[in-house]
C-alpha positions as CSV (number, residue, x, y, z in Angstrom):
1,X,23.9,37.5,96.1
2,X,21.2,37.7,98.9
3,X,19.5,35.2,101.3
4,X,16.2,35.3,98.9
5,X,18.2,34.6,95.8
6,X,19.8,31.3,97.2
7,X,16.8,30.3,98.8
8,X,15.2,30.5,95.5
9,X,17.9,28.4,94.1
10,X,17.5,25.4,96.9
11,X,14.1,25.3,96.2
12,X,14.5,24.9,92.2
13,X,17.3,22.2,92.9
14,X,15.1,20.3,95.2
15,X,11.9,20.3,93.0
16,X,14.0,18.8,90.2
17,X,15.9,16.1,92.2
18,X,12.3,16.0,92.7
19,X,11.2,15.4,89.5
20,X,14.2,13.7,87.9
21,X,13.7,11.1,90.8
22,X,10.0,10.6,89.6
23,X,10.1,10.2,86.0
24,X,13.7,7.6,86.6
25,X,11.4,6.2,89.1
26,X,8.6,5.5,86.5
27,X,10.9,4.6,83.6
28,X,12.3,1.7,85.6
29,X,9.0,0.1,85.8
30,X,8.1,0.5,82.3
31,X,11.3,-1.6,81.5
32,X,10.9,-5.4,80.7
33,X,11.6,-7.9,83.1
34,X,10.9,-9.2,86.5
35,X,13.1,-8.3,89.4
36,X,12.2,-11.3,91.2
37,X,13.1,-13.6,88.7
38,X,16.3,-11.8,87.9
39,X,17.7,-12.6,91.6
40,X,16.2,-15.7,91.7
41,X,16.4,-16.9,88.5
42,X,14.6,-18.8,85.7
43,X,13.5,-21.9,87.5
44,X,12.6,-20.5,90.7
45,X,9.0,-21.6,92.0
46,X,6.1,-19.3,91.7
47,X,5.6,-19.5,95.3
48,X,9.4,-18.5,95.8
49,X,8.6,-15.6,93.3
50,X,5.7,-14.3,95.3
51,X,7.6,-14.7,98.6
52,X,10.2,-12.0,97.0
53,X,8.0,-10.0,95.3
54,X,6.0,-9.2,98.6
55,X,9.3,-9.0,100.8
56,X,10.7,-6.2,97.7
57,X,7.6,-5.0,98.1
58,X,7.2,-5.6,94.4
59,X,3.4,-6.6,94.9
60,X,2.7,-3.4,95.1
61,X,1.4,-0.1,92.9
62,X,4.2,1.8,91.0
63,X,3.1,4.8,92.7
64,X,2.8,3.0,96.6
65,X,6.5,1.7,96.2
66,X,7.9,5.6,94.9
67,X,5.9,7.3,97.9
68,X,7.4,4.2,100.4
69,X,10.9,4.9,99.0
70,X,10.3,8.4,99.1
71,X,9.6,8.4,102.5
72,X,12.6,6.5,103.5
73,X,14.9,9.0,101.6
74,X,13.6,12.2,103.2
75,X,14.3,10.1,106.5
76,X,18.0,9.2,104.9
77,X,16.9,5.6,104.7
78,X,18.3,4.7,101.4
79,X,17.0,1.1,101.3
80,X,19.4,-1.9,101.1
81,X,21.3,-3.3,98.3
82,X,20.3,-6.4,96.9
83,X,23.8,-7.3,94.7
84,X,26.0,-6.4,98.1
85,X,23.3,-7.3,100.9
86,X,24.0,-3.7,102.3
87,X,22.2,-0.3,103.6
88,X,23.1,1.7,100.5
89,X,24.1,5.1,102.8
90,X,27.0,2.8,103.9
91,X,27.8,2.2,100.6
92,X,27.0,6.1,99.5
93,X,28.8,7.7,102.9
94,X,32.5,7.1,101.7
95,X,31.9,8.0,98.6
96,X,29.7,11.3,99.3
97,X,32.7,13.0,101.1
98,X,35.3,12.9,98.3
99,X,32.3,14.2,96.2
100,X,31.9,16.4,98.3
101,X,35.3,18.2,98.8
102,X,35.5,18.0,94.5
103,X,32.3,20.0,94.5
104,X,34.0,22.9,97.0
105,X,37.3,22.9,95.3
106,X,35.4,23.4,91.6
107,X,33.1,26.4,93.5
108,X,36.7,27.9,94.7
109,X,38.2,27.6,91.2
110,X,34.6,28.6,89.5
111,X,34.5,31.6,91.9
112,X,38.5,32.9,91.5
């Protein structure tokens, strides 16, 4: 297996987190519904609404909000969590090394 080959193989995988992240991206905002008004709920005000909507960002173009949360994730800002009220990487981190040391063992096994 040479340099070149895995390389290669880094590249493919990031061009279709890439891509996977775009069209999940997109697909969320052809779904019904109002985020707003799902955390605030059906009676909130208008003006309430609007407050949230331009704090979420949700004012916004589709594509403006993917390349701003884009942008964070390169940077490893995740964004916050709206149910917990928490940076998602705090919520991700504990999680991500126990991933992580499945992922080795299965290459170990995979490779033996």
């Amino acid at each position: 297996m040479s340099l070149t080959y895995v390389v290669e193989r880094v590249i493919y995988g990031l061009i279709t987190l890439f891509l996977l992240s775009l069209v999940i991206f997109f697909c969320t905002q052809l779904l019904p519904g109002d985020a707003a008004v799902m955390m605030l709920g059906e009676n909130a005000t208008e003006e309430a609404l609007a407050v949230l909507r331009t704090r979420l960002g949700l004012d916004r173009p589709a594509y403006e909000q993917y390349l701003i949360w884009l942008s964070g994730v390169i940077v490893g800002d995740f964004g916050v969590s709206h149910t917990l009220n928490q940076p998602i990487s705090d919520i991700i981190a504990p999680r991500f090394w126990n991933s992580l040391a499945l992922t080795l063992l299965t290459i170990v096994v995979a490779a033996l």
